[in-house]
Structures are given as C-alpha cells and as structure tokens.
N, CA, C and O atoms as a GROMACS GRO file, in nm:
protein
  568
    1UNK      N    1   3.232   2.236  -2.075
    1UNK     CA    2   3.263   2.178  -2.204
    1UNK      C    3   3.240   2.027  -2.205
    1UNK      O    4   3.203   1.980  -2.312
    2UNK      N    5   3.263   1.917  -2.070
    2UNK     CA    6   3.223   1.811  -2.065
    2UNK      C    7   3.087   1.799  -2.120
    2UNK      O    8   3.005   1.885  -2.089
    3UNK      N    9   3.054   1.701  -2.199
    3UNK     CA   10   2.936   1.673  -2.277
    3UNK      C   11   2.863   1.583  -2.122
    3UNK      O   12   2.908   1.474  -2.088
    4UNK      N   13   2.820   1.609  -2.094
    4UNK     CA   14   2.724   1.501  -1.985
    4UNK      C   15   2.816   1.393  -1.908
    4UNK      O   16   2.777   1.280  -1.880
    5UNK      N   17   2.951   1.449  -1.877
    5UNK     CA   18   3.040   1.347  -1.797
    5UNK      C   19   3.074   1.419  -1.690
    5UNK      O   20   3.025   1.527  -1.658
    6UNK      N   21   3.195   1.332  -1.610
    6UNK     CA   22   3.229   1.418  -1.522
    6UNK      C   23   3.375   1.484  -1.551
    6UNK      O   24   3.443   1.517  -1.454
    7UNK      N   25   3.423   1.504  -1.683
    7UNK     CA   26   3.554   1.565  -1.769
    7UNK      C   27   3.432   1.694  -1.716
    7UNK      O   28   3.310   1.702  -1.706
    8UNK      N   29   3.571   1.799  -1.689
    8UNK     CA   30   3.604   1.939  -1.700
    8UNK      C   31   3.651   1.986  -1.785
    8UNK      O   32   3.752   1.919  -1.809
    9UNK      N   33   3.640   2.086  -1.871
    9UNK     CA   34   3.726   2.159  -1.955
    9UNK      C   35   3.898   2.111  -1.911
    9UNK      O   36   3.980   2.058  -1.985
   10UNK      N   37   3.912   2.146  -1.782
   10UNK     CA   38   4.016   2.164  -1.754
   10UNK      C   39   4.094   2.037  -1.741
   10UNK      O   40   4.206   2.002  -1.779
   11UNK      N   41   4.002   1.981  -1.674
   11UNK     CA   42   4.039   1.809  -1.704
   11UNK      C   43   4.071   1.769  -1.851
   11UNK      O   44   4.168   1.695  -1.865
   12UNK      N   45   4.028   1.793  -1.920
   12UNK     CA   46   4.038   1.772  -2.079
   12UNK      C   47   4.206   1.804  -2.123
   12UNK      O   48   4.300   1.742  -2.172
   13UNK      N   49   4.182   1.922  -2.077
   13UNK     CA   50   4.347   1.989  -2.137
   13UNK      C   51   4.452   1.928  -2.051
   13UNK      O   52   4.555   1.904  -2.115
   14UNK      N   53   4.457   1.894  -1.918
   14UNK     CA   54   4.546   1.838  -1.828
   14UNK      C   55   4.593   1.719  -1.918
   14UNK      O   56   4.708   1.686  -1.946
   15UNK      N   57   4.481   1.668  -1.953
   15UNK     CA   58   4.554   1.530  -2.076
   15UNK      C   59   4.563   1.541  -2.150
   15UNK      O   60   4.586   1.431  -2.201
   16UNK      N   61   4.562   1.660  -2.260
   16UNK     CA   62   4.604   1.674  -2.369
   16UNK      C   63   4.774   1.704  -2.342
   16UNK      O   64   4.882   1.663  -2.384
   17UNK      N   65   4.718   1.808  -2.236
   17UNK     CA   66   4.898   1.889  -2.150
   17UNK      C   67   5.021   1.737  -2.151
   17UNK      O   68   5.118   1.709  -2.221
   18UNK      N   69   4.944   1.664  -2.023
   18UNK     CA   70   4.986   1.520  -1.988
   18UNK      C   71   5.035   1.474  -2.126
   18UNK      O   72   5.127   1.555  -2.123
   19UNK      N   73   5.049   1.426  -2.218
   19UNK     CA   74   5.052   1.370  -2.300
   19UNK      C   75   5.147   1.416  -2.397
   19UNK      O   76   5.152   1.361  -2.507
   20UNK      N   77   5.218   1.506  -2.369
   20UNK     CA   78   5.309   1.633  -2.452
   20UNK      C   79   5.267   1.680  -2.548
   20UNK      O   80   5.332   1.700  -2.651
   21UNK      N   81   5.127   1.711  -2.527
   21UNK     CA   82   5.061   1.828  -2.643
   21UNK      C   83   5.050   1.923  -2.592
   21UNK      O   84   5.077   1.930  -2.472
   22UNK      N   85   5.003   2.045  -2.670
   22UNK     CA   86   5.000   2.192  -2.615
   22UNK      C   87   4.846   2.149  -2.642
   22UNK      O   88   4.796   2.078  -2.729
   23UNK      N   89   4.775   2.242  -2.500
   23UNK     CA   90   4.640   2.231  -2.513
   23UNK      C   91   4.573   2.380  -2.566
   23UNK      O   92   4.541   2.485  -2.510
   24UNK      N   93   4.569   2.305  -2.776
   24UNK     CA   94   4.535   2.455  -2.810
   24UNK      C   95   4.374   2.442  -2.830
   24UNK      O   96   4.338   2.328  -2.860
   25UNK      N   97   4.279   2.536  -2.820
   25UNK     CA   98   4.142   2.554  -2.883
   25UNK      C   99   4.064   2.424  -2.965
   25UNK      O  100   3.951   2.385  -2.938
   26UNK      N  101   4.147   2.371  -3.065
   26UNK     CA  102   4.106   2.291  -3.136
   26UNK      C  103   4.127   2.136  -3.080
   26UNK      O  104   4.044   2.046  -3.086
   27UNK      N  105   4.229   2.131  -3.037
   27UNK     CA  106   4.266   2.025  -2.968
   27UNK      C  107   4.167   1.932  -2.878
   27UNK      O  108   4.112   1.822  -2.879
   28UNK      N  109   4.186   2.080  -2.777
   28UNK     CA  110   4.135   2.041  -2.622
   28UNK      C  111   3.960   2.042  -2.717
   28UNK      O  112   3.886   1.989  -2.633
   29UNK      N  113   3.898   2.064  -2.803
   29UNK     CA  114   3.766   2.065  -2.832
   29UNK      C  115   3.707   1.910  -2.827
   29UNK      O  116   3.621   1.850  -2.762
   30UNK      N  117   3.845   1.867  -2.984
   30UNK     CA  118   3.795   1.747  -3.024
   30UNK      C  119   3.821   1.632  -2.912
   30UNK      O  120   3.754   1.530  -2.898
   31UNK      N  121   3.953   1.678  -2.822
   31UNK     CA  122   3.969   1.600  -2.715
   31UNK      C  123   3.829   1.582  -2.608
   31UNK      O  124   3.821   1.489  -2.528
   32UNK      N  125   3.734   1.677  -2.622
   32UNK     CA  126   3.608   1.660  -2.532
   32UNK      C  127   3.536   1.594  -2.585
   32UNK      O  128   3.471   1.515  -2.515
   33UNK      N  129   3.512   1.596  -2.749
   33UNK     CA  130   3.425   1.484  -2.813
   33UNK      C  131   3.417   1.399  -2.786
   33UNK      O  132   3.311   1.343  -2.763
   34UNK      N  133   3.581   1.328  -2.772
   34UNK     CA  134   3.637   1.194  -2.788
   34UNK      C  135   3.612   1.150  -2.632
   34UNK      O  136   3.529   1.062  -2.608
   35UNK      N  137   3.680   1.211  -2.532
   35UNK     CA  138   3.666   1.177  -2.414
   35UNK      C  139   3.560   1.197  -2.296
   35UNK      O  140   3.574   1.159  -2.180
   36UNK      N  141   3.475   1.252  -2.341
   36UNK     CA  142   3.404   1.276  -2.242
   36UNK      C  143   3.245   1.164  -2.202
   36UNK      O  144   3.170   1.157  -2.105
   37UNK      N  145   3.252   1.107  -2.309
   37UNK     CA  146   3.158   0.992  -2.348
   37UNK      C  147   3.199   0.858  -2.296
   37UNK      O  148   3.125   0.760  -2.287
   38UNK      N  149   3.321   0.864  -2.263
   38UNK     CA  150   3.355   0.695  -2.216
   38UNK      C  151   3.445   0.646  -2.327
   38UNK      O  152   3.485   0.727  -2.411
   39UNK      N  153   3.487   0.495  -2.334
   39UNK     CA  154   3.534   0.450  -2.434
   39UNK      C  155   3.443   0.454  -2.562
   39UNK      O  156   3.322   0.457  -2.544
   40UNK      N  157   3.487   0.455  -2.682
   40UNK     CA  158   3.429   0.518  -2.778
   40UNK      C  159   3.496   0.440  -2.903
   40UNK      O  160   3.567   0.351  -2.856
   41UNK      N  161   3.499   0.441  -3.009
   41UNK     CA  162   3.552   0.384  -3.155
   41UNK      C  163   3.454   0.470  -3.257
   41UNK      O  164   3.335   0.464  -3.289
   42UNK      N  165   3.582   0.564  -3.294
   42UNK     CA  166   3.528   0.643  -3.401
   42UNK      C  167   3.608   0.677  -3.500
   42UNK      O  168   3.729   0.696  -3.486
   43UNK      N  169   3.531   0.690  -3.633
   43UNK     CA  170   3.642   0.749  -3.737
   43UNK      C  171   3.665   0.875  -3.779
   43UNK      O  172   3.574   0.951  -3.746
   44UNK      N  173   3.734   0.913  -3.826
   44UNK     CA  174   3.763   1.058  -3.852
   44UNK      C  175   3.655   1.154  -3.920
   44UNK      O  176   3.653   1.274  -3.895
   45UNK      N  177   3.585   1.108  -3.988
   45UNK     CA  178   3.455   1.136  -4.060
   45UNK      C  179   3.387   1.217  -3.964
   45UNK      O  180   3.347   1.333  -3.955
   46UNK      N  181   3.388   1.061  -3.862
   46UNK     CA  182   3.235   1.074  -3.766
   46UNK      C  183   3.277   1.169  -3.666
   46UNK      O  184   3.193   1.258  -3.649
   47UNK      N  185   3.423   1.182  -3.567
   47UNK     CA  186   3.438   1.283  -3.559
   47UNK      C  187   3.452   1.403  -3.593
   47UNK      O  188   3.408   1.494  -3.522
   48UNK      N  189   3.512   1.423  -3.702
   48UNK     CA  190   3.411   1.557  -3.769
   48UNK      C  191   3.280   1.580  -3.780
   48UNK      O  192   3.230   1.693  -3.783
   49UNK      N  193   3.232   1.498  -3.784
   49UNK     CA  194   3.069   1.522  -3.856
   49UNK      C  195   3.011   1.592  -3.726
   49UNK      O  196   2.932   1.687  -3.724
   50UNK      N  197   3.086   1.503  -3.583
   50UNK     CA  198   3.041   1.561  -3.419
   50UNK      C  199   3.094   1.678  -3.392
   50UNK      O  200   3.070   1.741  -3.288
   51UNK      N  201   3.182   1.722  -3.497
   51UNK     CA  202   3.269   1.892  -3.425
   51UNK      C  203   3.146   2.012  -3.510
   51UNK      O  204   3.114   2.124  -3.471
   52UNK      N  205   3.114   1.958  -3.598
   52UNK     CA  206   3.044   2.061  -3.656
   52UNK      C  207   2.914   2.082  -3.598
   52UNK      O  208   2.868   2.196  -3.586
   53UNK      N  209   2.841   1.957  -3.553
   53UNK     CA  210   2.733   1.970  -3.516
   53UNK      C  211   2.748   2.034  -3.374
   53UNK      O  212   2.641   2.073  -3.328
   54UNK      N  213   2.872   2.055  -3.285
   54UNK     CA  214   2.904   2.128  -3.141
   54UNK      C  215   2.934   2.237  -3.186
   54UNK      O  216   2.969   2.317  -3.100
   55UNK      N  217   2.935   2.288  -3.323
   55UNK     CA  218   2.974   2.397  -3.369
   55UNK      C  219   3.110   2.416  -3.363
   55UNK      O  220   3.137   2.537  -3.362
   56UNK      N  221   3.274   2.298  -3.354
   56UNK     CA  222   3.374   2.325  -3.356
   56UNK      C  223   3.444   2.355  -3.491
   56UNK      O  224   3.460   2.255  -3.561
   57UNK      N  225   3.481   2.454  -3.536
   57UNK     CA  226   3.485   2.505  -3.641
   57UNK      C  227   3.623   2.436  -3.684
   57UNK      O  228   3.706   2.512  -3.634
   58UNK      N  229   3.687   2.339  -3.745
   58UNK     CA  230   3.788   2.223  -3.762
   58UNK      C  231   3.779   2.174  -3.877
   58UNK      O  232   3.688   2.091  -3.882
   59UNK      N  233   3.865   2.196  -4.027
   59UNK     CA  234   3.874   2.084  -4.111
   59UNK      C  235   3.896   1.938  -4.062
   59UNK      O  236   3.952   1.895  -3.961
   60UNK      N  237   3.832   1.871  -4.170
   60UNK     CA  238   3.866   1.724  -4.154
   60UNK      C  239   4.018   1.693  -4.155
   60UNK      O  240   4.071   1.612  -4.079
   61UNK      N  241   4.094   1.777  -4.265
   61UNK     CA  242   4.215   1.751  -4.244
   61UNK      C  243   4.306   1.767  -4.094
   61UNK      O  244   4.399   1.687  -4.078
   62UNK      N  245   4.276   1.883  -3.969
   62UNK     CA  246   4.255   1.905  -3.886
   62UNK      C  247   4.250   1.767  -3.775
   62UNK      O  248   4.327   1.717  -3.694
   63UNK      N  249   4.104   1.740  -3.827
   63UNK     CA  250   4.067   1.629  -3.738
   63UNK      C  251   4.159   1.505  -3.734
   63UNK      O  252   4.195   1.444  -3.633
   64UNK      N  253   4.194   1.474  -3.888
   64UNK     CA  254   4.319   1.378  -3.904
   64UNK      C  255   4.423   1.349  -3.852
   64UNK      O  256   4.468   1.236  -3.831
   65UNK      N  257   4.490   1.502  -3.816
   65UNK     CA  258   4.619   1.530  -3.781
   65UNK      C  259   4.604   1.491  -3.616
   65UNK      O  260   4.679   1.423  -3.546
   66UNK      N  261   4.487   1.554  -3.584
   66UNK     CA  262   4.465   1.568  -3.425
   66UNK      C  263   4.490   1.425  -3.370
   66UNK      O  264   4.563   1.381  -3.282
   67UNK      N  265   4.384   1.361  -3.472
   67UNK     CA  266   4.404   1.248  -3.396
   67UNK      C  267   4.502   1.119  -3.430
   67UNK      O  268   4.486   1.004  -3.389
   68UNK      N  269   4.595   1.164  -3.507
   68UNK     CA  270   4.772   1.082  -3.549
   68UNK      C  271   4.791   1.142  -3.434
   68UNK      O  272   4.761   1.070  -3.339
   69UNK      N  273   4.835   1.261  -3.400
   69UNK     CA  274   4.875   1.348  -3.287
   69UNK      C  275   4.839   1.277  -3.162
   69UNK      O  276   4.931   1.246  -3.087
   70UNK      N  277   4.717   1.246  -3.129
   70UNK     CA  278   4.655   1.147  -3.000
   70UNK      C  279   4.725   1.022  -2.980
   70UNK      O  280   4.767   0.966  -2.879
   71UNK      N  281   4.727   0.994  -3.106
   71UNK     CA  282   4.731   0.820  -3.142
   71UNK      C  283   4.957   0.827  -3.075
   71UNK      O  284   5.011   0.767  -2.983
   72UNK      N  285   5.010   0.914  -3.164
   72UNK     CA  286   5.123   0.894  -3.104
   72UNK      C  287   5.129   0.917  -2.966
   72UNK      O  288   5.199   0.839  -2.901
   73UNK      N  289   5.062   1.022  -2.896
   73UNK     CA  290   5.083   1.060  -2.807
   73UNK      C  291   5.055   0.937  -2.681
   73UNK      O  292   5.053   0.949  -2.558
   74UNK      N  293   5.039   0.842  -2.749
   74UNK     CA  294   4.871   0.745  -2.629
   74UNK      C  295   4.790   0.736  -2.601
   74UNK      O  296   4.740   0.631  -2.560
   75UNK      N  297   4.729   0.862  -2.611
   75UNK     CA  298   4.613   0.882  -2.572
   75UNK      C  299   4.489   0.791  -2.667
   75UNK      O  300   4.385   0.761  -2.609
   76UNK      N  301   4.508   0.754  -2.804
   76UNK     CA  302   4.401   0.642  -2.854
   76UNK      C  303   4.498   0.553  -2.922
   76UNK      O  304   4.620   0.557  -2.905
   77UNK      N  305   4.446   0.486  -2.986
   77UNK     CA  306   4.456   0.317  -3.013
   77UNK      C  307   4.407   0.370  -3.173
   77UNK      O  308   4.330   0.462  -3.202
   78UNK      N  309   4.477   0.283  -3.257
   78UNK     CA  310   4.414   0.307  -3.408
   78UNK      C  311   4.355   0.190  -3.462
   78UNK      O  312   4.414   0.088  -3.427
   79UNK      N  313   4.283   0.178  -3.516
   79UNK     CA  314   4.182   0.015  -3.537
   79UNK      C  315   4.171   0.049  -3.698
   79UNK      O  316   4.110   0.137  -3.759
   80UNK      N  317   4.273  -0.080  -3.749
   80UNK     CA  318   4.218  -0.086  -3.919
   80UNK      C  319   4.135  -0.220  -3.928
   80UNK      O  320   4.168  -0.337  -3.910
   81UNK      N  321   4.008  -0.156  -3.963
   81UNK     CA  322   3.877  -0.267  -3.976
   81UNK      C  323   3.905  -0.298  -4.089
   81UNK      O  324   3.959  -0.404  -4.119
   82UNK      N  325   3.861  -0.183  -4.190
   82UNK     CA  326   3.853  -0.219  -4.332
   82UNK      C  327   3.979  -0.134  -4.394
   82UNK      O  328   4.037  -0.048  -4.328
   83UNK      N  329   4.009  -0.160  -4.508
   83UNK     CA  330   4.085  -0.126  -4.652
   83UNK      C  331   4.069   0.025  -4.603
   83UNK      O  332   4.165   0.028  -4.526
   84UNK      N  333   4.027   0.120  -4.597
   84UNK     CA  334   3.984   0.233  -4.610
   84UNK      C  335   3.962   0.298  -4.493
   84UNK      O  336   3.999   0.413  -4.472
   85UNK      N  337   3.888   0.213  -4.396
   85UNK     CA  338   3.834   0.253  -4.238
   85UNK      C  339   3.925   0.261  -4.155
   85UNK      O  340   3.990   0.159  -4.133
   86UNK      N  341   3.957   0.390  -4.081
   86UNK     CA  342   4.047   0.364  -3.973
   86UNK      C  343   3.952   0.396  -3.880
   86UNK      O  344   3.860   0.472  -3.908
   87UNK      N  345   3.966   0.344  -3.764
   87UNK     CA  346   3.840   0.375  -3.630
   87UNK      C  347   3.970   0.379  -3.526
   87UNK      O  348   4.052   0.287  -3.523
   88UNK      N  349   3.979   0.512  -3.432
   88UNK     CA  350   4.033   0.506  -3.269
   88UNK      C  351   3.988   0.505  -3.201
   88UNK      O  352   3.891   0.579  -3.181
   89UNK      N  353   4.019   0.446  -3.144
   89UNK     CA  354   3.991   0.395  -3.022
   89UNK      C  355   4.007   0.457  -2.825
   89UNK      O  356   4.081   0.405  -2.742
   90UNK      N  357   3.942   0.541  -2.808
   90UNK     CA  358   3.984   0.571  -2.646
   90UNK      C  359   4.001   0.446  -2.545
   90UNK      O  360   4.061   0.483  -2.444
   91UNK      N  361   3.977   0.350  -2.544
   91UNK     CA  362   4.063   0.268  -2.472
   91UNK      C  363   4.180   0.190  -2.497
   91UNK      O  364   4.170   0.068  -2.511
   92UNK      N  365   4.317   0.262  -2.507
   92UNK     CA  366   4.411   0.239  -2.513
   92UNK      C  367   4.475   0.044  -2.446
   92UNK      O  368   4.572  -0.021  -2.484
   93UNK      N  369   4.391   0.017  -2.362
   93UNK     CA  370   4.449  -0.106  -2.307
   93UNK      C  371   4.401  -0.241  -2.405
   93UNK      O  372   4.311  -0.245  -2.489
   94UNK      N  373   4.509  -0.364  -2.353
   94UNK     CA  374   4.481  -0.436  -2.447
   94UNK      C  375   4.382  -0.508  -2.462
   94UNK      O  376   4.350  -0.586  -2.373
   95UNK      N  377   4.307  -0.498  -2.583
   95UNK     CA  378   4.159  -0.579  -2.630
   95UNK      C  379   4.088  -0.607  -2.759
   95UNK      O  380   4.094  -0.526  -2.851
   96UNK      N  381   4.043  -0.682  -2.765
   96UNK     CA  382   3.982  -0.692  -2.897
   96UNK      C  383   3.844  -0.654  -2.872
   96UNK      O  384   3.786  -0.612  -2.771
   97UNK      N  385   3.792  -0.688  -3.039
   97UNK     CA  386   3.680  -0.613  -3.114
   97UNK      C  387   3.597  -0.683  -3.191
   97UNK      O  388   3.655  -0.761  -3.267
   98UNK      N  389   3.453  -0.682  -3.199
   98UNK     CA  390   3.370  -0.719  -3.312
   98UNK      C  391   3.339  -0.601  -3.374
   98UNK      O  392   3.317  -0.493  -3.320
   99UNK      N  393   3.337  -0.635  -3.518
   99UNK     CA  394   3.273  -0.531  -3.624
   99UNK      C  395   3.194  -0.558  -3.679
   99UNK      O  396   3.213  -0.667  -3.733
  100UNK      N  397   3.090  -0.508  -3.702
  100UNK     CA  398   2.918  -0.534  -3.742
  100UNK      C  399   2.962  -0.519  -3.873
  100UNK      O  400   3.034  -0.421  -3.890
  101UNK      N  401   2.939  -0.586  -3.970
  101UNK     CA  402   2.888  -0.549  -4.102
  101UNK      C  403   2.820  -0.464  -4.155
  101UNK      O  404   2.702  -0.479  -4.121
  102UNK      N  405   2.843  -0.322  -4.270
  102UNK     CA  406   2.713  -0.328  -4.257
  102UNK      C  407   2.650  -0.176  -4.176
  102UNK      O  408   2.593  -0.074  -4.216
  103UNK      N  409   2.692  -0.221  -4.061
  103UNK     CA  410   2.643  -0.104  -3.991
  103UNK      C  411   2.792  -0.003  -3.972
  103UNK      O  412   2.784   0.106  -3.915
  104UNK      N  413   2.904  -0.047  -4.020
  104UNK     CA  414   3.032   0.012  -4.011
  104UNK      C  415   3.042   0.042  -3.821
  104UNK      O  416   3.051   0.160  -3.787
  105UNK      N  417   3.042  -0.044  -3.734
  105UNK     CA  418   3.034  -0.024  -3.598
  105UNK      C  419   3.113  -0.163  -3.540
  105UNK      O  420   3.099  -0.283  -3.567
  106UNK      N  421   3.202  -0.089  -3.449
  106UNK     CA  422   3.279  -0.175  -3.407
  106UNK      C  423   3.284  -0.140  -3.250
  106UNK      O  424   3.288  -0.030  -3.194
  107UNK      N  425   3.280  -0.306  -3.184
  107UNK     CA  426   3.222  -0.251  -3.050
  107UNK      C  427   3.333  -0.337  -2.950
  107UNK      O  428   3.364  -0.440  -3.010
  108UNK      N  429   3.389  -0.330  -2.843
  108UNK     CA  430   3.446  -0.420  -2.775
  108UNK      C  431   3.408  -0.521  -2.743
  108UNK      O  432   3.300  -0.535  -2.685
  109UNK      N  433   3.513  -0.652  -2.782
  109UNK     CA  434   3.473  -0.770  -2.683
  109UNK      C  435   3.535  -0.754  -2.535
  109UNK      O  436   3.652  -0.725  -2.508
  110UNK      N  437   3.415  -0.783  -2.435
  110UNK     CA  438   3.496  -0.786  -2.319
  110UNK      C  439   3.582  -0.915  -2.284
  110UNK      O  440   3.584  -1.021  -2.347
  111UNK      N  441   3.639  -0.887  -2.193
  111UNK     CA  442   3.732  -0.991  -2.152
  111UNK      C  443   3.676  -1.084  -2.151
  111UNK      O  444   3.563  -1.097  -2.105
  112UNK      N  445   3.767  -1.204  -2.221
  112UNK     CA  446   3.695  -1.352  -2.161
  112UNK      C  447   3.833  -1.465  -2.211
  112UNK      O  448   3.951  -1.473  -2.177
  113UNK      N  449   3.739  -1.546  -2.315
  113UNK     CA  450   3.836  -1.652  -2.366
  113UNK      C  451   3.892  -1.636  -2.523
  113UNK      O  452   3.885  -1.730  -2.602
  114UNK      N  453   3.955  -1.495  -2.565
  114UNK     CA  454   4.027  -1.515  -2.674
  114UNK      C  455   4.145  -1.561  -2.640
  114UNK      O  456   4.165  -1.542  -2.520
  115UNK      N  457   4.230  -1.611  -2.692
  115UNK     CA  458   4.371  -1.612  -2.718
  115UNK      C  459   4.441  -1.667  -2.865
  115UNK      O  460   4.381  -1.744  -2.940
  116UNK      N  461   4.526  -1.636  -2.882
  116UNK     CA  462   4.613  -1.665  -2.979
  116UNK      C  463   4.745  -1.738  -2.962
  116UNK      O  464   4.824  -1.696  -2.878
  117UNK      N  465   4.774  -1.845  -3.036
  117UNK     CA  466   4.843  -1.942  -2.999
  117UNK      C  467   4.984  -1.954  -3.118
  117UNK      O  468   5.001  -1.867  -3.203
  118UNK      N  469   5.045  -2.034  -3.110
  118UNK     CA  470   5.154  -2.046  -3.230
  118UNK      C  471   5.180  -1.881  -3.302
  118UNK      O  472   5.185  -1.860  -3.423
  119UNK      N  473   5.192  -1.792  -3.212
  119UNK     CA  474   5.259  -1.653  -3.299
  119UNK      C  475   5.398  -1.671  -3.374
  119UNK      O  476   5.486  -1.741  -3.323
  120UNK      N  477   5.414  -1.616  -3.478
  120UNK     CA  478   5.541  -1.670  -3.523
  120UNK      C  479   5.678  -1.564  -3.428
  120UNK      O  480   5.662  -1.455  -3.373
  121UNK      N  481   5.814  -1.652  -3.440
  121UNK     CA  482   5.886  -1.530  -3.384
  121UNK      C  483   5.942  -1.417  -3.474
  121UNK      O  484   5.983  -1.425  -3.590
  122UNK      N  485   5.932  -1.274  -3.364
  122UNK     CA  486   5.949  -1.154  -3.449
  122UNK      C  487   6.096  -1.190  -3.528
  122UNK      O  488   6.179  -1.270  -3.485
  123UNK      N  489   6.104  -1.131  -3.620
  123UNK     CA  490   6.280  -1.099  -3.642
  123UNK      C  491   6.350  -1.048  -3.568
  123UNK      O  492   6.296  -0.972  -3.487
  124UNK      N  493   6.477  -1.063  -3.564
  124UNK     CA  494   6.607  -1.018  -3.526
  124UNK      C  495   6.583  -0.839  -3.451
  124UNK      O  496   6.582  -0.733  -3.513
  125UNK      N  497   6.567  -0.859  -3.313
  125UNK     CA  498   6.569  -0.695  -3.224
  125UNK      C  499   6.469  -0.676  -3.281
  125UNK      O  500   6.490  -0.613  -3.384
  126UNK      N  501   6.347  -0.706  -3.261
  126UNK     CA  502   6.191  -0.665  -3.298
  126UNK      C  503   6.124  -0.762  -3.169
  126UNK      O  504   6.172  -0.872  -3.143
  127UNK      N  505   6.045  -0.724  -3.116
  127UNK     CA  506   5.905  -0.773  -3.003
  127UNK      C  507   5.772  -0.732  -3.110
  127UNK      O  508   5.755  -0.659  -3.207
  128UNK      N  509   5.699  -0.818  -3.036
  128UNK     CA  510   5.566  -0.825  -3.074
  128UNK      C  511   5.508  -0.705  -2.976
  128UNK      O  512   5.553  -0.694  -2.862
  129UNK      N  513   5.409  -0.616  -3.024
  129UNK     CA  514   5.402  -0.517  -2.938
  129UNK      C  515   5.269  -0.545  -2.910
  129UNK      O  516   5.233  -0.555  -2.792
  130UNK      N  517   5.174  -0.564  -3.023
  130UNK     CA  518   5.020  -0.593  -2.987
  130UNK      C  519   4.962  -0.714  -3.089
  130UNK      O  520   5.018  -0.742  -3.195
  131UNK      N  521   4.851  -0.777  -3.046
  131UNK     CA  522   4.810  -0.840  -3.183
  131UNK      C  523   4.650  -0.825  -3.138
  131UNK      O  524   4.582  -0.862  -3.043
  132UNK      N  525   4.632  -0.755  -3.250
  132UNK     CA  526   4.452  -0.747  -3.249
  132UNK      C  527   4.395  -0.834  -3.323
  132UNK      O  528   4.446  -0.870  -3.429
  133UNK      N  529   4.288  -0.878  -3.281
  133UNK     CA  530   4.202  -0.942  -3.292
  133UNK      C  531   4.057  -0.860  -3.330
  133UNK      O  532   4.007  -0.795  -3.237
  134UNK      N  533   3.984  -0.860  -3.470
  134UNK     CA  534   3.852  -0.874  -3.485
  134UNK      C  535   3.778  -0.920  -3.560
  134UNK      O  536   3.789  -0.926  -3.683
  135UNK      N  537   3.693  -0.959  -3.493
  135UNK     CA  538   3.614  -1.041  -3.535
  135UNK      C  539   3.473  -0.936  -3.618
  135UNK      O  540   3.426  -0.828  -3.581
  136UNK      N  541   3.438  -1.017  -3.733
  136UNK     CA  542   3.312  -0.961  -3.819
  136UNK      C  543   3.214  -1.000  -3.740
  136UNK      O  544   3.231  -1.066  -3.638
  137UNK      N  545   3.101  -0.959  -3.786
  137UNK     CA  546   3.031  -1.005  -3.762
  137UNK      C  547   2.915  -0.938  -3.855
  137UNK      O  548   2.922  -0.835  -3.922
  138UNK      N  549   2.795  -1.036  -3.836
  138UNK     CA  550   2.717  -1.003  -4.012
  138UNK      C  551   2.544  -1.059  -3.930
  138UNK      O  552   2.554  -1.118  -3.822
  139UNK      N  553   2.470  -1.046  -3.959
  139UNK     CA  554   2.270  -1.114  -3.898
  139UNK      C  555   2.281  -1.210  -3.960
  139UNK      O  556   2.310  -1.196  -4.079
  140UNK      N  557   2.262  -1.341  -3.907
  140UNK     CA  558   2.236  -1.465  -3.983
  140UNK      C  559   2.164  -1.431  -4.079
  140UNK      O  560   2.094  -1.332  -4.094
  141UNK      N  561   2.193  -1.562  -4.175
  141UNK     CA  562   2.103  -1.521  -4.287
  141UNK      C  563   2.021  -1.674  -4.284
  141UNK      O  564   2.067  -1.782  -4.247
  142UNK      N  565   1.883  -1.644  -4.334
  142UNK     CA  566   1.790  -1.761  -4.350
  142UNK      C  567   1.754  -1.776  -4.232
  142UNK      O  568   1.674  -1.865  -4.203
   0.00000   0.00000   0.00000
C-alpha cells in the first residue's frame, strides 16, 4: 500500500493505532496518501482528488473529518493560508512557510534566520503554543 516509500501497510496503521485512532479501511488509506510521500502540505480537495484517483472510495466530507481526526490526534499540523484554504501539514514540528501566489502551493522554509520579537503577553493561564509564520510570495513583476 506504501506509494513508492518505505511505509508498510502495516506501518501506516501502527500510527494511525499510535495516535488513538482505530485503524479502519478508510483511515489507514488516506493515512498512506498523506504519509507515505514525505512531508507534504495538502488540502482537503487535493486529498480527495488523490483518493479517487488510487481508487479510495471516500467522500470529501470523509476526507474532512479524517483529517480534523489527524490534526487532533498529532499526527498533522493545520495551515490557514487563505480565508477559505486550509492546507495540513505532515510535519508536525515547529516551522514556517512560503506560499506561492497563484499557484495555491505552500512549501517549507527551512531552518535559518526567522524570528519573531516583541510577542505580546498571553492572558491570564494561557501560553503561547505556536506562532506561524508565512510568508507570500508572488514572480516579480516588470
């Protein structure tokens, strides 16, 4: 079921298992989409659009749930680019992002020199848990 990686079927479900999901049919499917490719940033669309073409027989609504279901579980990261766009993320650790314009594609920045400075403080029994960072990005123009 690994798409050209070294994920096993079985490997697949161990982390769906891992993660306190039940590893059912549909699950462990879209969980091979998502994981078996490496880190990845995709939206719910586009994962659907990839279950059908593997022949995984899955509403979009389906796909939605699965992957809130992931997203609580840990297993992805949720990325609001745009108003409308949600993209997850399989690399869960902390990092930022450029987003192409345009091409609706959002790709990792690797590590280097972002940081963020003057954060304000949380309120009263609240921590700051993450702060993302992304950056647009657009082809010069002229």
């Amino acid at each position: 079921m690994a798409s050209g990686s070294d994920y096993t079927a079985e490997d697949i479900e161990k982390r769906v298992r891992s993660a306190g999901l039940r590893p059912t049919r549909q699950r462990v499917a879209l969980a091979d989409l998502l994981f078996a490719q490496g880190d990845r940033h995709l939206s719910a669309e586009e994962l659907h659009e990839e279950a059908v073409v593997a022949g995984v027989a899955v509403s979009l609504a389906t796909v939605y749930n699965t992957l809130h279901q992931f997203t609580d579980a840990g297993l992805l990261r949720i990325l609001a680019v745009e108003g409308a766009r949600t993209y997850f993320d399989t690399n869960t650790s902390d990092h930022h992002h450029f987003y192409i314009e345009g091409e609706n594609r959002v790709m990792d920045i690797e590590h280097g020199p972002v940081g963020v400075t003057n954060l304000p403080e949380p309120p009263e029994g609240m921590e700051i848990a993450n702060v993302d960072i992304i950056i647009r990005l657009r082809p010069k123009r002229g």
